[in-house]
PAZA-997994 format. One record per atom (N, C-alpha, C): x, y, z. Coordinates in steps of 0.001 Angstrom, whole numbers, plus 524288, in hexadecimal, padded with zeros to 5 digits. Layout:
! residues N
XYZ...
This chain:
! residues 83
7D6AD49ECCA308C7DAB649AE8A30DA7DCAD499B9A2B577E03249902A2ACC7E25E49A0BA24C97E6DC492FEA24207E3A1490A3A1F377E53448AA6A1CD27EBA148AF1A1C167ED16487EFA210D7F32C48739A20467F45448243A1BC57F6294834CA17537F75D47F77A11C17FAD147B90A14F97FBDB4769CA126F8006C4719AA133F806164767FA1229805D14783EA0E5580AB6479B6A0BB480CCE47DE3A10668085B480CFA13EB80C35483BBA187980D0548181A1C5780B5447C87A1DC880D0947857A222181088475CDA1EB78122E4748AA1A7E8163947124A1B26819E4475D7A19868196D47A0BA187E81F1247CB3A16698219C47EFAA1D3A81CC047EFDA203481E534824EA25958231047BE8A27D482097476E5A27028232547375A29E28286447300A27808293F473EBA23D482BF7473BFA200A831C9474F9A21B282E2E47B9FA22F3833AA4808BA24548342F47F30A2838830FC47D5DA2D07831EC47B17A33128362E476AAA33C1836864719EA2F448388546EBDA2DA983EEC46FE1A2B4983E874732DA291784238475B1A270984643478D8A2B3E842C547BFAA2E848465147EC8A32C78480847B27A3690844F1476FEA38C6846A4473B0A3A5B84AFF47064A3ABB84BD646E38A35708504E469C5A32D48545B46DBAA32F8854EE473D1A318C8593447527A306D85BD147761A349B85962476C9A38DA85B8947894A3E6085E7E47280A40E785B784709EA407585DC346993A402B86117468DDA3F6486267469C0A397D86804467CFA358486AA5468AFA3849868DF46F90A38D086E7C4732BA3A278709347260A3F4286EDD4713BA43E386FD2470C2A49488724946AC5A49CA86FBF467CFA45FA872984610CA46458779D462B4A42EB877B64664CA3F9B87CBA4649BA3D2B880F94685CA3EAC87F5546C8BA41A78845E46DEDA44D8885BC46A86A4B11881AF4697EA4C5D8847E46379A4F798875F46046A4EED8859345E0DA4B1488A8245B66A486588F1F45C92A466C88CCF46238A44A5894674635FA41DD897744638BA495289588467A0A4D1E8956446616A52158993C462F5A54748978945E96A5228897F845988A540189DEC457DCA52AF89BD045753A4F018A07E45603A4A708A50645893A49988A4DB45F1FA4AB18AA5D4604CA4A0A8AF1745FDFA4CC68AE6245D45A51AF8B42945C67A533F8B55F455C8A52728B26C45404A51C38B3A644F0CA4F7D8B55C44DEFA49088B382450FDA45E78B4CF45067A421F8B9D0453BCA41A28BB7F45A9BA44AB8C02445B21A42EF8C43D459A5A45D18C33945653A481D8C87345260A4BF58C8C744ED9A48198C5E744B79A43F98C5A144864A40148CA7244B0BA3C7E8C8DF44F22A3B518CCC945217A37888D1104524DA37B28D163454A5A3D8C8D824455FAA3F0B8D9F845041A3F858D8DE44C31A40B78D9AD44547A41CD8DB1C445D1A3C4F8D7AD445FAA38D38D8AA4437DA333C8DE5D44787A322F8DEA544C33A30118E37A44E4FA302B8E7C944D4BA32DE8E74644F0FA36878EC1944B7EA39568ED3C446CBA37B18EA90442F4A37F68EBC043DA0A36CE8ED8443E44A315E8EAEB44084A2D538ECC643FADA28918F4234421EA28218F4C444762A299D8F97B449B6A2AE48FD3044697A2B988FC91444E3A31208FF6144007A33D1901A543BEFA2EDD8FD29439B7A2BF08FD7E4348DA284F9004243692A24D59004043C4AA22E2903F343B59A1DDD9092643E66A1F5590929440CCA240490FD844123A25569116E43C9EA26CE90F69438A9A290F90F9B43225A2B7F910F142F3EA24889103B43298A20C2910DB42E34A1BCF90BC1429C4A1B3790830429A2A1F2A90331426B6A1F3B900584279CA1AF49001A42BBCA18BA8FC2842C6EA15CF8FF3B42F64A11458FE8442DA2A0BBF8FF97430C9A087C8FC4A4353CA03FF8FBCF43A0BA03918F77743C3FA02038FB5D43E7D9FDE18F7FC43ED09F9A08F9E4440FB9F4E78F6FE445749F2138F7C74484B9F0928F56344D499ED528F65F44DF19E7BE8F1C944DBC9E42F8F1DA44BD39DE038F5BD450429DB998F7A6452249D8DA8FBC5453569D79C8F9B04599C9D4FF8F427459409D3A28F00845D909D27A8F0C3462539D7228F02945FAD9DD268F025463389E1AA8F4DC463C79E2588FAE7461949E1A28FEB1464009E2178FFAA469149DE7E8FD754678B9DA978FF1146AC79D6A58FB8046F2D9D8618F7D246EE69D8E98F4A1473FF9DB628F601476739DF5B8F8B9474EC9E44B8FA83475E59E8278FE42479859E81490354476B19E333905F8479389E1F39087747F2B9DE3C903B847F599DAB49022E483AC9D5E790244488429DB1D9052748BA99D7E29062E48FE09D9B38FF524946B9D8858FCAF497279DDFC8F9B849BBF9DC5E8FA6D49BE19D7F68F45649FC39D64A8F4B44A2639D17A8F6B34A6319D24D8F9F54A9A99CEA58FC934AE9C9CF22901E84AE219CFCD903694A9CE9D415908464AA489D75F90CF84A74F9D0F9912D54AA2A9D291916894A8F59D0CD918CD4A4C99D2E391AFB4A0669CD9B91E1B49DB09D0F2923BA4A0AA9CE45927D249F7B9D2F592DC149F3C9D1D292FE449B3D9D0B39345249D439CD339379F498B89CD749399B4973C9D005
């Protein structure tokens, strides 16, 4: 019969512990995403829309720092501008 040490009972509970929790996580947290995704992307399309709505409505005014126009606007690298 051969002296089982502390250190191979707790490393065996360890990995048991380990396989355990990570089957857990993983099965609770695709439930939830699950759960959650048609509620949250009906949230989305609500918020867009609504926002859309508000600033053709003049409700809402949104502005862009003058940095991202200018970036927006800069022509590719390479490309020609005309006169």
């Amino acid at each position: 019969m051969s002296i089982v040490s502390y250190m191979t009972i707790v490393e065996q509970l360890f990995t048991e512990l380990d396989v355990l929790l990570n089957n857990y996580v993983f099965h609770a947290y695709n439930a939830l995403a699950g759960y959650l995704r048609a509620p949250l992307g009906l949230a989305i399309v609500l918020y867009i829309v609504l926002m859309g709505l508000s600033i053709t409505q003049g409700w809402v005014k949104l502005s862009m720092g003058k940095g991202y126009i200018r970036f927006a606007c800069a022509a590719p690298a390479g490309a020609s501008r005309a006169p």
